[in-house]
C-alpha positions in Angstrom: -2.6 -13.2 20.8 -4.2 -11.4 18.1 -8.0 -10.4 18.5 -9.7 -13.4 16.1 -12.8 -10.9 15.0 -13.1 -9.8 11.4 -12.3 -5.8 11.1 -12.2 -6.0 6.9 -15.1 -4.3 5.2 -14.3 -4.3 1.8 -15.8 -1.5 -0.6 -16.2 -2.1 -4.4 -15.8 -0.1 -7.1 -16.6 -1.8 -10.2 -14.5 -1.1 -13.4 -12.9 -4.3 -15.4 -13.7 -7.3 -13.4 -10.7 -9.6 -14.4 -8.3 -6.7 -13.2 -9.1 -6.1 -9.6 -7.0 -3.8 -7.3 -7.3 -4.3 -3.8 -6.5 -1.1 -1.7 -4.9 -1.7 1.8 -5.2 1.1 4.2 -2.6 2.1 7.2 -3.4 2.5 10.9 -4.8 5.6 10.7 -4.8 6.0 7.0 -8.0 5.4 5.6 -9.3 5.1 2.0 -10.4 8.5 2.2 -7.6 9.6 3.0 -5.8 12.1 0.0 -3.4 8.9 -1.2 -5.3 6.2 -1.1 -8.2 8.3 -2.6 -6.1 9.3 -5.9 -5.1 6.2 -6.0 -8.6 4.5 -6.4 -9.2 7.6 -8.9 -6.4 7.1 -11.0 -6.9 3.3 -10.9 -10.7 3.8 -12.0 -9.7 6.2 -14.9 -7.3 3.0 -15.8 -10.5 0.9 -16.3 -9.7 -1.0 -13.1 -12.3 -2.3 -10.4 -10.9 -1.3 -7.3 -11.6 -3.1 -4.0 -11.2 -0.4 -0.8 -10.5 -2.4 2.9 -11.7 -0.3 5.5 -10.8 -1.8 8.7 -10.9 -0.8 12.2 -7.3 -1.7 14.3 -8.2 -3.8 17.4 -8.3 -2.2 20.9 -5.1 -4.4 22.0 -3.5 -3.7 18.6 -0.5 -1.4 20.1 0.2 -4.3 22.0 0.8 -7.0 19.5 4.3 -8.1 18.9 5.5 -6.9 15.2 4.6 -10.8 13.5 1.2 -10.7 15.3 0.7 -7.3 13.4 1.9 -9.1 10.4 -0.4 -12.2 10.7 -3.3 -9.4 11.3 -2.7 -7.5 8.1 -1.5 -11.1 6.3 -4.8 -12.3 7.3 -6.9 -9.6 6.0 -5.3 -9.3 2.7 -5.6 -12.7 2.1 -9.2 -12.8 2.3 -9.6 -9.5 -0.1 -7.1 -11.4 -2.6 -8.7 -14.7 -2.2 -12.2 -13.1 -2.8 -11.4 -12.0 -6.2 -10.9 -16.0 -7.4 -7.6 -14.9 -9.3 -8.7 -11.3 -10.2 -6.2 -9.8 -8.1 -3.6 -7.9 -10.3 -2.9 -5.1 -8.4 -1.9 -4.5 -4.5 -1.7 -1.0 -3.1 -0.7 -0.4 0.3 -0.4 2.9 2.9 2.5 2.1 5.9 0.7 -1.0 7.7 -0.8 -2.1 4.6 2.6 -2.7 3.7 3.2 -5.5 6.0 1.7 -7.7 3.1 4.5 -7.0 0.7 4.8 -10.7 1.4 1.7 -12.2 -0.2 2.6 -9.8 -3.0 5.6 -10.9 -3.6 4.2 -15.1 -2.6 1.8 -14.9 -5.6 3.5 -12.7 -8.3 1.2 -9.4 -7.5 2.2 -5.6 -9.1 2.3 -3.6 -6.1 2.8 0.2 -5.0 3.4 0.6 -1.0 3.4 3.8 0.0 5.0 5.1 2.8 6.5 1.0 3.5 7.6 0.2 6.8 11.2 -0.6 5.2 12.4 -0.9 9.3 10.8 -4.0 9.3 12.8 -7.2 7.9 10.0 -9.4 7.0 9.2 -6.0 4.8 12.2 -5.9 3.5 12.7 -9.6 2.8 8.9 -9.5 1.1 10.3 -7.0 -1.3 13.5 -8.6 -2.1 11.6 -11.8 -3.3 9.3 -9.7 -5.4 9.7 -10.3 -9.3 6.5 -8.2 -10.4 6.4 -4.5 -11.3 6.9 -2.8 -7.7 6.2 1.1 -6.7 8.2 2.1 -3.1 7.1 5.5 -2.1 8.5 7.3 0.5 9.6 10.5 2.2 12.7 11.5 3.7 11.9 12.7 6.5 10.0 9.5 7.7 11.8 7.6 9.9 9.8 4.5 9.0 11.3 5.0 5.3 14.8 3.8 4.8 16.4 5.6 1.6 19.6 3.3 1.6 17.2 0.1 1.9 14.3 1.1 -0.7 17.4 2.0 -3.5 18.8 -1.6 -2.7 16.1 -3.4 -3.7 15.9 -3.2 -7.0 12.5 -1.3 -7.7 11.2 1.6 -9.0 10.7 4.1 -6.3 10.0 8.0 -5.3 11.2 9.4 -2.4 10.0 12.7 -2.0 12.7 15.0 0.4 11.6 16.5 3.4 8.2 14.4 3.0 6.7 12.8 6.7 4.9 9.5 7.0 1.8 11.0 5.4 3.9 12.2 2.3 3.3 15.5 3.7 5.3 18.8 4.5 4.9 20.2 8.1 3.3 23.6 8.0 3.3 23.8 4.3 0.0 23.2 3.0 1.0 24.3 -0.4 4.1 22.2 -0.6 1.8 19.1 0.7 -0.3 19.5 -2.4 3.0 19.7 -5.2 3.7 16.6 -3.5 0.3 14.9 -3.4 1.0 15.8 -7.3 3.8 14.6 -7.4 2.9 11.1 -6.0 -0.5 10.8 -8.2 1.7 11.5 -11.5 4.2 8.9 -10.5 1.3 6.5 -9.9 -0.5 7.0 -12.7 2.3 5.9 -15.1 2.8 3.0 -12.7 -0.8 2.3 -13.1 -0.5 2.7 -16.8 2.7 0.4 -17.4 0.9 -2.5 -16.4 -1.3 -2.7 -19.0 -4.3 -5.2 -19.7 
């Protein structure tokens, strides 16, 4: 059974108020982290306020069967949505924070996931309900990424070749940033597309 405590700690960076992004992190994947950092750049330079979850994964976490990892993350991105009294515009996810493609897609949310676990079905059924703008992201040397899957769906997407599950090159620092660039451009006119 899933640990009951509250892990969420939401961070707030204030831009236009009635266009909130809320910023969903992966296991290990902070905010801080290069993506999800760029991301809440590019979103402020969009005029957006941008609401950061920084939670900590329970102790028993690895344990939890795959829909009590879902209910987890479900639960915690409700809250951020539902604290932003119909704000909410935007969702952007890293890997777990994927497994809330489904509330997305439930109340007509833009969304970018990055690095989706597309080997999960409910992810993959989340994302074939979704009828907003959606931004897939992936590498293909993740084996959490599924290239045939994210072209079936029906959404704009990037898959960068070669690229891990941290949209990074092994042992080529260099080639980790082009693609870092790579992925901030591609967000950026995401970002930009949907407007005020």
């Amino acid at each position: 059974m899933p640990d009951p405590v509250r892990f969420t700690v939401p961070t707030r960076f204030d831009g236009d108020r009635d266009r909130v992004a809320v910023v969903v992190p992966g296991v290990g994947y902070s905010p801080a982290r290069p993506l999800l950092h760029f991301a809440r750049s590019i979103l402020l330079q969009h005029g957006w306020t941008v609401q950061e979850l920084w939670w900590q994964i329970p102790e028993r976490f690895s344990q939890f069967s795959v829909d009590d990892r879902i209910d987890w993350v479900e639960r915690q991105v409700t809250e951020a949505v539902d604290a932003e009294a119909g704000a909410c515009r935007l969702l952007i996810g890293k890997s777990l924070g994927s497994l809330a493609c489904g509330i997305a897609a439930d109340r007509s949310i833009p969304a970018t996931w990055l690095t989706p676990v597309l080997t999960i079905d409910h992810v993959t059924a989340a994302l074939q309900r979704a009828t907003e703008p959606t931004l897939l992201i992936g590498g293909g040397a993740d084996k959490l990424w599924d290239s045939q899957v994210a072209r079936s769906l029906g959404h704009e997407f990037l898959e960068v070749p070669s690229a891990d599950h941290g949209l990074e090159l092994a042992d080529d620092a260099g080639g980790s940033v082009e693609i870092l660039r790579q992925v901030v451009s591609r967000l950026d006119r995401f970002i930009g597309s949907l407007g005020r």
